[in-house]
VOBA-1610 file (N, C-alpha, C; in pm, whole numbers, padded with zeros to 5 digits, always signed):
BEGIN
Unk-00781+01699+02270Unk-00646+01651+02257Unk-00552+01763+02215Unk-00620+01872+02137Unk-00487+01933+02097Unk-00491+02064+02163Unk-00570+02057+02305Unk-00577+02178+02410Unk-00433+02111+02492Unk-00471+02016+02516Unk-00401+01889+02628Unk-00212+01932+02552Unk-00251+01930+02412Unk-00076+01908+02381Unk-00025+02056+02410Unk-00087+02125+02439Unk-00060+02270+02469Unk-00020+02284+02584Unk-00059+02214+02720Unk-00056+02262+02823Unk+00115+02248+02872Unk+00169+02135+02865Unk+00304+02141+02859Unk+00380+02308+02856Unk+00359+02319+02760Unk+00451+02468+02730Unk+00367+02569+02781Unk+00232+02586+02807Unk+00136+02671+02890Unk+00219+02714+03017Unk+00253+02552+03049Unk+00325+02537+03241Unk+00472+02562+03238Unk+00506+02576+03134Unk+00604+02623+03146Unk+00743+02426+03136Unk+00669+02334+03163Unk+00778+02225+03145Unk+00787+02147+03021Unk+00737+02191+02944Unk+00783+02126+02797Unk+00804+02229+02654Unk+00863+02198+02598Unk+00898+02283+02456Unk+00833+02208+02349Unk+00696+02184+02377Unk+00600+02133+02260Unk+00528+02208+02139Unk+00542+02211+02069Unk+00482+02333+01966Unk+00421+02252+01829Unk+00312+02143+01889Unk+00267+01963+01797Unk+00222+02065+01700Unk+00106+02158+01713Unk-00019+02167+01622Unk+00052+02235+01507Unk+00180+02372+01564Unk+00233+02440+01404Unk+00305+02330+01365Unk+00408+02233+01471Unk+00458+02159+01415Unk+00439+02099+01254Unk+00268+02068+01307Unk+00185+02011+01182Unk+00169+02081+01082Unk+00114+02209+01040Unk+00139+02256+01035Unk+00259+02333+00942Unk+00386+02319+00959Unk+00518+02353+00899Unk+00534+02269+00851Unk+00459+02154+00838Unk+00554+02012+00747Unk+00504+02052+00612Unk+00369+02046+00601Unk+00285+02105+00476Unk+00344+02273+00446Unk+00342+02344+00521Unk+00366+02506+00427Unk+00524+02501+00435Unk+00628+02431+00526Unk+00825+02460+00501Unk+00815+02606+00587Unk+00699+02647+00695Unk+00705+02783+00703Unk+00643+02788+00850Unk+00686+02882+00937Unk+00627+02861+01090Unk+00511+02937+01096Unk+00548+03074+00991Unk+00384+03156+00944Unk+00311+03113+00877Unk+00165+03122+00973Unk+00042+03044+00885Unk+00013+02937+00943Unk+00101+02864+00970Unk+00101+02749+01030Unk+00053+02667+01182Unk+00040+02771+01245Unk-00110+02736+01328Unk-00235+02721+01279Unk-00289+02798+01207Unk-00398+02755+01119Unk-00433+02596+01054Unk-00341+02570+00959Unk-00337+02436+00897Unk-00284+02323+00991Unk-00244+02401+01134Unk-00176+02244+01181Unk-00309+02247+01283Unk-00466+02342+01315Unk-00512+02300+01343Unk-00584+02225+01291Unk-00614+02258+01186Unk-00687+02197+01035Unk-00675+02065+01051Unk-00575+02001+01048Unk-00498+01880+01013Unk-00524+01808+01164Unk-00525+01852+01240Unk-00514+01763+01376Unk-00651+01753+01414Unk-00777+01870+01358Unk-00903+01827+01368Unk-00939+01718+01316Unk-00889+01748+01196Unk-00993+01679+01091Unk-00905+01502+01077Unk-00843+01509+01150Unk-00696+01349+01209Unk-00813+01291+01345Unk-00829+01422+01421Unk-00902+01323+01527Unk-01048+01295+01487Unk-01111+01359+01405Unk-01270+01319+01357Unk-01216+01123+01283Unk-01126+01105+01210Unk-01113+01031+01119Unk-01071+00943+01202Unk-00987+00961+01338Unk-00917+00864+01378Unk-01047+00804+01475Unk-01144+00862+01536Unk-01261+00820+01581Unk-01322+00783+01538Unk-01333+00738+01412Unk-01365+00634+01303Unk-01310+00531+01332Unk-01155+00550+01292Unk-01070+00427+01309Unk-01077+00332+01388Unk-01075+00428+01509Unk-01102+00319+01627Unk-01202+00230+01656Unk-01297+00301+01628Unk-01463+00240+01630Unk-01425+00095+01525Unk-01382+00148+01400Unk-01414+00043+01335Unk-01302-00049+01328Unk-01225-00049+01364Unk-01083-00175+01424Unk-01165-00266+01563Unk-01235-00169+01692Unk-01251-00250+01763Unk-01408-00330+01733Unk-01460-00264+01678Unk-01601-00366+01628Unk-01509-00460+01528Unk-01426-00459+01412Unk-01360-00530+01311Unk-01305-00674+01445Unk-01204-00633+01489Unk-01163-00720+01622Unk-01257-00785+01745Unk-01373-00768+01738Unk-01510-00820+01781Unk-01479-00774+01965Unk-01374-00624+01995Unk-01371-00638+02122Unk-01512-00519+02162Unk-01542-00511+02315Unk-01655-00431+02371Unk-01598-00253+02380Unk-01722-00200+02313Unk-01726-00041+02303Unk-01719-00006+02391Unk-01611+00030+02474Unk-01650+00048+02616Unk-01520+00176+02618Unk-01518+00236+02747Unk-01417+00373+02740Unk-01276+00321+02775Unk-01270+00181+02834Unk-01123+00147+02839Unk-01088+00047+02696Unk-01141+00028+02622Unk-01083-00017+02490Unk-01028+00115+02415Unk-01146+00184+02411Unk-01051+00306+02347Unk-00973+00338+02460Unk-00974+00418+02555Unk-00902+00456+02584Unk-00757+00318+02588Unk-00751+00211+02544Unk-00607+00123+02537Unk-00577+00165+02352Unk-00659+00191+02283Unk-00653+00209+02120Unk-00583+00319+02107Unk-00631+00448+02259Unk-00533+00577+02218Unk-00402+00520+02295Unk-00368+00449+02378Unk-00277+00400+02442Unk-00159+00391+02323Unk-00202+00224+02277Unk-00173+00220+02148Unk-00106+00346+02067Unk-00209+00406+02001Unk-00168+00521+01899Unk-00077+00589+01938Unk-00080+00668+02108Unk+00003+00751+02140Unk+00147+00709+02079Unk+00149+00547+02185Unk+00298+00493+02142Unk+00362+00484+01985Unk+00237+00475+01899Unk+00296+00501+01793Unk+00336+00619+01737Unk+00260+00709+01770Unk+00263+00845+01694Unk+00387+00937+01800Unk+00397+00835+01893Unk+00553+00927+02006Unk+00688+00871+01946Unk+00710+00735+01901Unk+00825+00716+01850Unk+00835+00804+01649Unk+00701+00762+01594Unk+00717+00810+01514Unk+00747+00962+01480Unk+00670+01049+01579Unk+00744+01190+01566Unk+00812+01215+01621Unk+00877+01146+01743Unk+01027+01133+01799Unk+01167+01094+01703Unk+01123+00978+01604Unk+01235+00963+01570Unk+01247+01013+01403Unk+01122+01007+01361Unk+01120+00993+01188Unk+01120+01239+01173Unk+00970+01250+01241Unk+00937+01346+01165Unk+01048+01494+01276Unk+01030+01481+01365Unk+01138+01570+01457Unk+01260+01587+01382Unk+01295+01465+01379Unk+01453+01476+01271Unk+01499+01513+01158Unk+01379+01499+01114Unk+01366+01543+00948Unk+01245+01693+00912Unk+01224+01729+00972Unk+01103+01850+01005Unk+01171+01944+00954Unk+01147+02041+00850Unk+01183+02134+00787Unk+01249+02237+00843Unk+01181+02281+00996Unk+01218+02401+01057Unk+01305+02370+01161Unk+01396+02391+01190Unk+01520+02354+01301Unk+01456+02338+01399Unk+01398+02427+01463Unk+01333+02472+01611Unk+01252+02343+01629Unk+01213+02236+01522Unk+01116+02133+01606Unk+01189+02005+01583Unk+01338+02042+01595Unk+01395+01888+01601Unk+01403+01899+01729Unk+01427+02002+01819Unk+01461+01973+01978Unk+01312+01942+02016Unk+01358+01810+02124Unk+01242+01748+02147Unk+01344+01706+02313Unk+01228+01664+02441Unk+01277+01604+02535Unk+01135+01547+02590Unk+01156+01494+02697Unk+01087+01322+02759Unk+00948+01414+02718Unk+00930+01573+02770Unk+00765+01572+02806Unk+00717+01592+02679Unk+00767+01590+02557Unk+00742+01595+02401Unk+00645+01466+02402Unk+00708+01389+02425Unk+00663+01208+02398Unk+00551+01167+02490Unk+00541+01211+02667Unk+00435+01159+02739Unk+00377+01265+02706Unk+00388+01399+02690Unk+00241+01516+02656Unk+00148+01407+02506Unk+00282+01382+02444Unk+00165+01294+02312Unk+00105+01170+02356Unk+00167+01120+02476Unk+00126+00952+02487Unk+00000+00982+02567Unk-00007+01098+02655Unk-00126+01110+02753Unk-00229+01165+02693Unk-00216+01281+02590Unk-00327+01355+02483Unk-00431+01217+02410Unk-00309+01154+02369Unk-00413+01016+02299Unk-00485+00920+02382Unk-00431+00891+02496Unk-00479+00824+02630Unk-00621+00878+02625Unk-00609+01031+02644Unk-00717+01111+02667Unk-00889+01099+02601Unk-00779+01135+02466Unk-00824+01133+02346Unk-00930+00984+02322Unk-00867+00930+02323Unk-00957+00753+02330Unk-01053+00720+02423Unk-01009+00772+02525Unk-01129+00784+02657Unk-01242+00846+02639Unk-01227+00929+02619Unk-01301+01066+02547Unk-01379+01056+02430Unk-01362+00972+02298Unk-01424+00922+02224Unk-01506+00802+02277Unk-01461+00735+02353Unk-01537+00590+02426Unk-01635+00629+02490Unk-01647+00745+02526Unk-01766+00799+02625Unk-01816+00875+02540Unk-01800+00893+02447Unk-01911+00933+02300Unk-01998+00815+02274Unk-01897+00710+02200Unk-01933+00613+02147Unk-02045+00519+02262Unk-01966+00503+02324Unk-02068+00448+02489Unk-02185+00528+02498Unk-02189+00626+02542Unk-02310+00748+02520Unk-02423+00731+02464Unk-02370+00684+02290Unk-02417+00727+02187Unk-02502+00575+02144Unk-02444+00445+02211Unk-02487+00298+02218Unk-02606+00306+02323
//
């Protein structure tokens, strides 16, 4: 997932910069801050592959790669308005309030990904 949020600005059509993003919220600083915003986005997706597992066994639905992959569905949409509207705006460093459309689907498709991708662990691993 956090190769995927890269590729955007790789290709040249998005001004995504998620992982220092992360990163600069914790240090107020753009140096250094690749480091800890990978830190933080690892150790987010180990935990959130927890989450999921245990919401959709909690909700009695089937382990299968399209539940997660609808759980990252889900998440994306949350975690695209929420750093669209809350943390972009309020983000310490100027440079990561500008945000446009491929900011929001690079995050909505990474988690898409992301959920699929754990489901075929979890599936795998059943």
């Amino acid at each position: 997932m956090s190769a995927f949020l890269l590729f955007p600005r790789w290709f040249g059509i998005g001004n995504i910069d998620i992982i220092p993003a992360v990163g600069a919220l914790i240090t107020g600083k753009v140096e250094n801050a690749h480091g800890l915003g990978y830190l933080i986005h690892c150790a987010s997706g180990i935990a959130f592959a927890y989450i999921y597992w245990g919401l959709l066994v909690a909700l009695g639905l089937p382990l299968t790669v399209w539940t997660f992959g609808m759980a990252g569905f889900i998440h994306g949409v949350v975690v695209m308005l929420l750093v669209s509207i809350v943390i972009m705006e309020h983000h310490p460093i100027a440079r990561y309030h500008e945000r446009g459309p491929m900011t929001g689907l690079a995050q909505l498709l990474a988690h898409i990904i992301y959920g699929v991708v754990v489901g075929l662990i979890v599936q795998t691993a059943h």
